[in-house]
N, C-alpha and C positions, 0 to 999 in steps of 0.2 A: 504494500500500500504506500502510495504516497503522498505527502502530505502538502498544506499551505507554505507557501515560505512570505514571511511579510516580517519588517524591523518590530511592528509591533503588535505583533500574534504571535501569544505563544508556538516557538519550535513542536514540529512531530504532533501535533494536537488536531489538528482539524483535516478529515482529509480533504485533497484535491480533487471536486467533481468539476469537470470540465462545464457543466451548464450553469454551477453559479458562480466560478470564473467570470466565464462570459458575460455574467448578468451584470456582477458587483464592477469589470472594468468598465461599462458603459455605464452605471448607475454613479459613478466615482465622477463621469464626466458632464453630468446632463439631469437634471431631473425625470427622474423616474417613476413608472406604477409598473410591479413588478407583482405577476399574474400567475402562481405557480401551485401543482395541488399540495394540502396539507400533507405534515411528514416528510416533504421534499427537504426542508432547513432555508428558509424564509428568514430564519434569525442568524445563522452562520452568515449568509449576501450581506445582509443589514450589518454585519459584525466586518467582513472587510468594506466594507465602503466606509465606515466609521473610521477604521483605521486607518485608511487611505484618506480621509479626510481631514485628520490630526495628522499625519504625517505631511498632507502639503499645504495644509493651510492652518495648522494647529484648532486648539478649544477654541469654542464650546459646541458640544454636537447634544439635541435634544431628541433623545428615542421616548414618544407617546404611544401609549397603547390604554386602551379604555376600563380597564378593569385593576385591581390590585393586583389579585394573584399572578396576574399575565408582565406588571411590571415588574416585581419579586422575582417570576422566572424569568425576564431579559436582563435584568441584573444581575442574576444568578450567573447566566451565561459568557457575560459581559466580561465582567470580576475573573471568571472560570481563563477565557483567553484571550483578554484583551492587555498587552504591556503598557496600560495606560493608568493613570489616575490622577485624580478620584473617581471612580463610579460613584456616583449618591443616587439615591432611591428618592422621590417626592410623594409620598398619597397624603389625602388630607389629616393622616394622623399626626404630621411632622409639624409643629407652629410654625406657623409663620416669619417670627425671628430668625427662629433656625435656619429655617429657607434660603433669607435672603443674604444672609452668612455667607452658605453654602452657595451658593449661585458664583459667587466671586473664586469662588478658589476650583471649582469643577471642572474637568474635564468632558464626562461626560452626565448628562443627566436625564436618569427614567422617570417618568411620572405619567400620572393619568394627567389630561389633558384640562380637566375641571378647573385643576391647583394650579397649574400654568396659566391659564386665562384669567383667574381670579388676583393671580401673581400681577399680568400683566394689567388688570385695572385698577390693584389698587397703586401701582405705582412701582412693586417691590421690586419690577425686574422690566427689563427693557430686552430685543431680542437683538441688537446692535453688535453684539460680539458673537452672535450663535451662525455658524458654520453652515449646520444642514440641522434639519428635519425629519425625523423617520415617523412617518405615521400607519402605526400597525392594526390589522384590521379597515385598511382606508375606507373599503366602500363603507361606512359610517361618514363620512367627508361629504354630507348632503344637509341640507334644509339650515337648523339651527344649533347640529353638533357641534360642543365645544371646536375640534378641527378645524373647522371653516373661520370663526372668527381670525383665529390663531395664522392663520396660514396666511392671509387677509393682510393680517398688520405684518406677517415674514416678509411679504411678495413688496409691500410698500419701504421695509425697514432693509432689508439684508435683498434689494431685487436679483443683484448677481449668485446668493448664495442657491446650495441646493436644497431641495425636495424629494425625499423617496416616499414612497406608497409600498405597502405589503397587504396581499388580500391573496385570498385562495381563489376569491369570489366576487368579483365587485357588481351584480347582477346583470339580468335580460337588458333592462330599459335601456334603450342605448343613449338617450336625453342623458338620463342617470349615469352613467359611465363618463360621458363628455363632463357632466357637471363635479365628477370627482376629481377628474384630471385639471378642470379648471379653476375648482375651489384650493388644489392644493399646489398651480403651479406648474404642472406639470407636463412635457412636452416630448416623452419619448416614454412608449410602451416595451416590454420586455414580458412576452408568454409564454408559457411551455406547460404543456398537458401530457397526463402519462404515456402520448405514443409519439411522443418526439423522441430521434433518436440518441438525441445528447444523455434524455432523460431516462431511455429505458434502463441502461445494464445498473441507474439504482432504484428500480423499482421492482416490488413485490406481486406477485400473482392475485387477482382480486375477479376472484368469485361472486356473479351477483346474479342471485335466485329468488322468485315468488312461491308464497302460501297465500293459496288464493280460498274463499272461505266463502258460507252465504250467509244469511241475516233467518237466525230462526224466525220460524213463524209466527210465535207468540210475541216477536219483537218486533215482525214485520207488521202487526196488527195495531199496534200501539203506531208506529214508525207513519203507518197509513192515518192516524184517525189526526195526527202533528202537522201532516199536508197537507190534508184538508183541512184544517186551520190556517195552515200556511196561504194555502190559495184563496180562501175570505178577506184576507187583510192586502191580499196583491189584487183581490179584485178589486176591491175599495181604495186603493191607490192610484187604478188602470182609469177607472172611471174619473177621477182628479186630473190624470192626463201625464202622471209621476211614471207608470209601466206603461209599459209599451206587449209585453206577454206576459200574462199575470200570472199562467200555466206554466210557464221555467223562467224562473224568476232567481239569481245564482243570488250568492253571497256577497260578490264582486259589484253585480248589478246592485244590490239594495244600500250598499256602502256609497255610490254615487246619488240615489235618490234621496240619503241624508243631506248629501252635499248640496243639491238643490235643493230643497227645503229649506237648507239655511245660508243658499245666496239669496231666495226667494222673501225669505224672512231681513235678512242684510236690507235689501232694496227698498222694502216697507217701511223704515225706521221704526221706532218705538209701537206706531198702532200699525197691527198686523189683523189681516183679513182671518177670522176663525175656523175656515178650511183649512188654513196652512196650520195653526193651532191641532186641529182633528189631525192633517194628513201625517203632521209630526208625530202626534202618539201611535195612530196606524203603524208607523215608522217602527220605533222605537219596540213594540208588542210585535212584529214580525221578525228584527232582526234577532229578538232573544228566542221565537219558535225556530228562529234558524239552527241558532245554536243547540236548540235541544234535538233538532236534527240531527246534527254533525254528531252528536251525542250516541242518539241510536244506533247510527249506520257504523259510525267508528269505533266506539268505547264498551259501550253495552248499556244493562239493565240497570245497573248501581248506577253508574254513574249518571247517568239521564235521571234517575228517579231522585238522585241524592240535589239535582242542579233542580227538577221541578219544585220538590221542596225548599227550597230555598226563595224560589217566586214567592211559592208561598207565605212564607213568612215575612220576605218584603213586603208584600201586599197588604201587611196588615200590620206592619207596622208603623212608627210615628212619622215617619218622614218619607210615607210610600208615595212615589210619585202616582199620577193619571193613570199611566199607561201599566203599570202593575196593577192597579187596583184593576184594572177592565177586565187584563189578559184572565185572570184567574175566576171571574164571574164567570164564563164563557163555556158555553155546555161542551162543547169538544175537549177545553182543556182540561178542565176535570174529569171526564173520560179517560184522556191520556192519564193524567194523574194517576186513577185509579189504577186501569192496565199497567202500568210501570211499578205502581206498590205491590202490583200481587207476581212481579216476575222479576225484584229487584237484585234477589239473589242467585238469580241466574247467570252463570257466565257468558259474553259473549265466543263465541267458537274460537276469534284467534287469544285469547286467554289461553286454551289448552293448546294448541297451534304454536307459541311461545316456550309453553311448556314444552313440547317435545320438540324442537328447537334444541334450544336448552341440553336438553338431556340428553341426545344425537351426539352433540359437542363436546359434552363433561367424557360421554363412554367414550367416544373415538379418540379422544386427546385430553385425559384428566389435569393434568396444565394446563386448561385453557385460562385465555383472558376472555368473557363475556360483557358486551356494553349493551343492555335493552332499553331504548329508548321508547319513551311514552309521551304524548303530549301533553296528560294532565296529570295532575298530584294523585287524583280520585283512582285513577287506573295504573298507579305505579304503585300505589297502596295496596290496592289487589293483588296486583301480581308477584309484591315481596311477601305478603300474606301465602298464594300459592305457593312459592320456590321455596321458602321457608319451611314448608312440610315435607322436603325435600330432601332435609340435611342426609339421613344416611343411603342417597347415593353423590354423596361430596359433589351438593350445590350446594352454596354460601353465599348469599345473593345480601345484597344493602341497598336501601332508598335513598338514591341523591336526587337534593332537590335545593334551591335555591334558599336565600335571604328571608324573604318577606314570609311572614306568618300569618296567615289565613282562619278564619272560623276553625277550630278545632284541627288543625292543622301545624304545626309551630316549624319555620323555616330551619336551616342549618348556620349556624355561626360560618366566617371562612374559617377558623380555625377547625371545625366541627368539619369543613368540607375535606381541607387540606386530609388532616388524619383518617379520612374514608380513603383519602385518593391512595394514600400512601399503603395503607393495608393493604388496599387491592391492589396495586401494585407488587407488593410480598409476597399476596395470594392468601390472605387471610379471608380474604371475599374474593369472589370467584366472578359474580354475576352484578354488573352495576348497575341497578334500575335508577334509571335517569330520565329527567325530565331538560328542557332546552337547556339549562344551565352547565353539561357540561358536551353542549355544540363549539363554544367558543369560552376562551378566557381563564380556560382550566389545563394546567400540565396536566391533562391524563394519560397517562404510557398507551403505546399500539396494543392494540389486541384482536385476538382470533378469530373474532367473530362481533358484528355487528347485528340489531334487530332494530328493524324500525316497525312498534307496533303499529302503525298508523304511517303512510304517505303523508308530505308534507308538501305543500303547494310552493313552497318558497324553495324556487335553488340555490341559493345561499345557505341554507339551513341545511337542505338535501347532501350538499355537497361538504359539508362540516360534519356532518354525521358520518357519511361515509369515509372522510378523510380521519374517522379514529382506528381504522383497521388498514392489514395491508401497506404498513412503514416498515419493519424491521426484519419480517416475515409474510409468507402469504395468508392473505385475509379473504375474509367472508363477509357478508351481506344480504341478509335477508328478509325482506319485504312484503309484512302480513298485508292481504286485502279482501277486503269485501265486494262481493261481488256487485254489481246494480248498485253502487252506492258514490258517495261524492269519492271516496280512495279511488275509485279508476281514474276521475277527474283530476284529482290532486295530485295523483304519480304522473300523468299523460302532462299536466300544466309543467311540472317542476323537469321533465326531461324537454318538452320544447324551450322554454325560457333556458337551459342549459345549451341547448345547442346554438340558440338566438346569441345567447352573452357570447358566447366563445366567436360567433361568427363577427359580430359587432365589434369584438376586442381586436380579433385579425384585418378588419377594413379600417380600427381607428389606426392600430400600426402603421399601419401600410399610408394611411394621410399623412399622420406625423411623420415618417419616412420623408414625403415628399416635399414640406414644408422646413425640415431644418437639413443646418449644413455642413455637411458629416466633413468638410474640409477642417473645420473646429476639431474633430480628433487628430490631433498631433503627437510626435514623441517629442520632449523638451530634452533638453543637455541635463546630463544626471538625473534624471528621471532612473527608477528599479522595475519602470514598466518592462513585462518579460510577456511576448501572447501564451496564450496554454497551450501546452502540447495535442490536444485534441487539431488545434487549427495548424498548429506545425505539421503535422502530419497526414492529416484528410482533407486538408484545403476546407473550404466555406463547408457550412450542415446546409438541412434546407432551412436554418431561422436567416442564414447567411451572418456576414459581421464585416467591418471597412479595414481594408490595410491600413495600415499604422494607426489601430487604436489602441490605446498607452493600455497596460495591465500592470499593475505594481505587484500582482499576484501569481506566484510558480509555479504550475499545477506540471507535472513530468508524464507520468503514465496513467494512462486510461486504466480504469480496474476489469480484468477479463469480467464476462459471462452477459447476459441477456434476462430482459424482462417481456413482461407479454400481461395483456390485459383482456379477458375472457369477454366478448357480447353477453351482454344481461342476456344469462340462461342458455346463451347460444341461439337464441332465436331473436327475430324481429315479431315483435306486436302488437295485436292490433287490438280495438276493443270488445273483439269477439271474444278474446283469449278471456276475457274477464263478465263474460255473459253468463260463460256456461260450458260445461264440458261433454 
């Protein structure tokens, strides 16, 4: 193996991959959004470019990433190989004073992005000496994220300095993607997906297969009498002139018909016309029958009957809005009500679908690492409930779940997280039922198998899920769904917008390409720019790269062997496959 050679990177420590060579010498020369799957080492790039950054322009370089735990680990890392100091850590446990001590004397400094913004308005710190920018996570770099301010006052204070972006994911939208790159500065793209060939010989085999499942009858009966409720309040919308088909009427659609309603109400000033008044509660009382939909078809019986209950009790309590008190008058919902009390204890199919999952993996490779992901508390509850009666065929399974504490519910401390994370890493816990909390902002180690009990509509999310398995070894991936229900919807959404991004990402390259001018890559006199033996020796890949662009980085030899990435299932399709068999 061979390794980085840089004056201030630790010797022998990090090895030489030729694709994040190539990324970190252009990202050293140019602002960059740097577009790579999880597990590739996104923080190693970020970590020479750093270094190359204090080597030729000296402190202060600012690596942001949005969460604690995620600054602790780039610190971690930092500290681990970086020949530089100070590393200082910033989250808002550090006073203020402190801070602004530290600011003076650092070389390099991680923080979430909140403490720095909050730094920069009260006065404490100015960005006039800071280098670069790494903002991790970028596609967060939209609307009102701290980032965008921040970036904002960089581009105005330090215009010549740099900008990197790290994202696995920066989503579909392509508006969205433009507005990341122009929030942060940014002017030259750097992709690579696991079938490039720089990328393959370090990547792992990744297996991705369905459990495809139906919706019992006694759930579809209830599931039935919630649509026709549903359909009541979209007819009474349709006839307002808000739907357009009150008969498919999506989640995405009813999300926009808020939107109108309250340009509609904007426009009126203060005295508003009392349809719009009616069509906002109609609003409001369908978009929650939606959610008890997504309930049935996804979750199951508990969980749907646990969320009706809970109408319930708004509804009658002191501060129940309109549209709760009506929902629950309503002969259909109490109907539903009823039907969901007398079938609450019922598992949904992929519950045991999970289970033997699960257990498929512990007997064929009793070291495994399991991550089963759930979207809600209600149903990651269950299912440590089920895997827990488990123990003596050695499943070990734990509930990760986030911060906030809910009705009977109580969230996890990070300390509380941390020490789950670490066990099961040991292998004291075997099976990590998790909810989104650890998609992003959590060192959770590779593991063998992934479950995604529920599709998720966002490729962002999809793709951070899957990026916990298939790093260090070959991974797995496995994909509960319900047949006829929004899951066909929600998997079909989250792989178009994945092909959509990736295409959008390859057309903005290719702009940017055109627009800047790559005669700006030079080699200078005493420069330790050295190219990587990948382009010494194979001439350009197909990502290509410019003669004489500087590397301060030695990469020598390629690592033999080859990777390869399986078709979901080995099959393409369609939505027959999820009709029926």
């Amino acid at each position: 193996m061979e390794y980085i050679e840089h004056p201030l990177i630790k010797p022998n420590a990090i090895e030489a991959r030729a694709f994040q060579v190539n990324i970190a010498r252009r990202a050293s020369q140019r602002s960059t959004l740097v577009v790579i799957p999880t597990g590739l080492g996104k923080t190693v790039i970020a970590l020479m470019v750093i270094a190359e950054t204090l080597r030729k322009r000296g402190p202060l370089i600012l690596f942001l990433a949005p969460t604690k735990p995620l600054v602790e680990q780039h610190a971690d890392t930092l500290k681990k190989f970086l020949l530089a100091s100070p590393v200082v850590t910033f989250t808002g446990e550090v006073p203020p004073a402190e801070r602004e001590r530290k600011y003076r004397d650092a070389a390099v400094i991680v923080s979430t992005p909140q403490v720095i913004y909050n730094d920069l308005l009260a006065g404490r710190f100015n960005l006039q000496r800071v280098n670069l920018i790494v903002f991790d996570e970028a596609h967060r770099a939209v609307g009102n994220y701290a980032y965008v301010p921040i970036a904002r006052r960089y581009l105005l204070e330090r215009p010549e300095a740099l900008s990197m972006g790290l994202t696995a994911s920066p989503g579909w939208d392509e508006k969205k993607i433009i507005e990341v790159c122009t929030n942060l500065g940014i002017d030259h793209v750097e992709i690579r997906t696991r079938n490039d060939p720089d990328v393959k010989p370090y990547i792992q085999d990744l297996e991705l297969t369905w459990v495809k499942v139906d919706v019992p009858e006694a759930l579809r009966v209830v599931k039935n009498t919630l649509e026709e409720l549903m359909r009541s309040y979209c007819m009474k919308m349709a006839q307002m002139g808000l739907i357009y088909n009150p008969k498919r009427t999506s989640t995405k659609e009813l999300v926009e018909v808020g939107k109108r309603i309250r340009r509609m109400m904007a426009q009126g000033g203060k005295k508003h016309p009392p349809h719009l008044y009616h069509a906002a509660s109609l609003h409001a009382q369908a978009l929650k029958i939606s959610h008890a939909l997504e309930l049935a078809e996804t979750q199951g019986p508990g969980a749907l009957f646990h969320y009706l209950d809970r109408l319930v009790e708004e509804a009658y309590s002191p501060s129940a809005s309109k549209a709760a008190k009506a929902i629950v008058k309503n002969e259909l919902f109490r109907r539903a009500y009823n039907l969901a009390e007398a079938i609450k204890d019922m598992d949904h199919p992929k519950v045991q679908a999970a289970i033997n999952v699960v257990r498929e993996q512990i007997k064929k490779k009793p070291d495994s690492r399991i991550i089963l992901f759930s979207q809600y508390r209600d149903t990651a509850s269950l299912l440590y409930e089920r895997l827990s009666s488990l123990e003596e065929e050695r499943i070990r399974p734990v509930r990760f779940v986030g911060q906030a504490s809910r009705r009977g519910d109580k969230g996890l401390k990070q300390r509380e997280q941390k020490e789950i994370v670490e066990r099961f890493r040991e292998g004291y816990y075997n099976v990590l039922i998790a909810t989104s909390v650890a998609e992003e902002g959590l060192d959770i180690p590779s593991t063998d198998l992934v479950i995604f009990y529920e599709p998720v509509p966002s490729e962002i999310r999809t793709i951070q899920r899957r990026g916990r398995t298939g790093r260090t070894r070959m991974g797995r991936v496995v994909i509960l769904i319900t047949r006829e229900t929004r899951d066909v919807a929600y998997f079909f959404s989250s792989v178009k917008k994945e092909k959509r991004m990736e295409a959008h990402l390859k057309r903005l390259k290719e702009a940017l390409k055109q627009t800047t001018l790559l005669e700006d890559y030079t080699t200078t006199a005493g420069d330790l720019f050295l190219k990587s033996q990948q382009e010494k020796t194979s001439g350009e890949g197909e990502r290509g790269g410019e003669e004489g662009v500087p590397s301060a980085f030695e990469g020598k030899e390629m690592v033999e062997g080859a990777g390869k990435v399986d078709t979901p299932g080995g099959e393409q399709l369609t939505l027959v496959d999820f009709v029926g068999d």
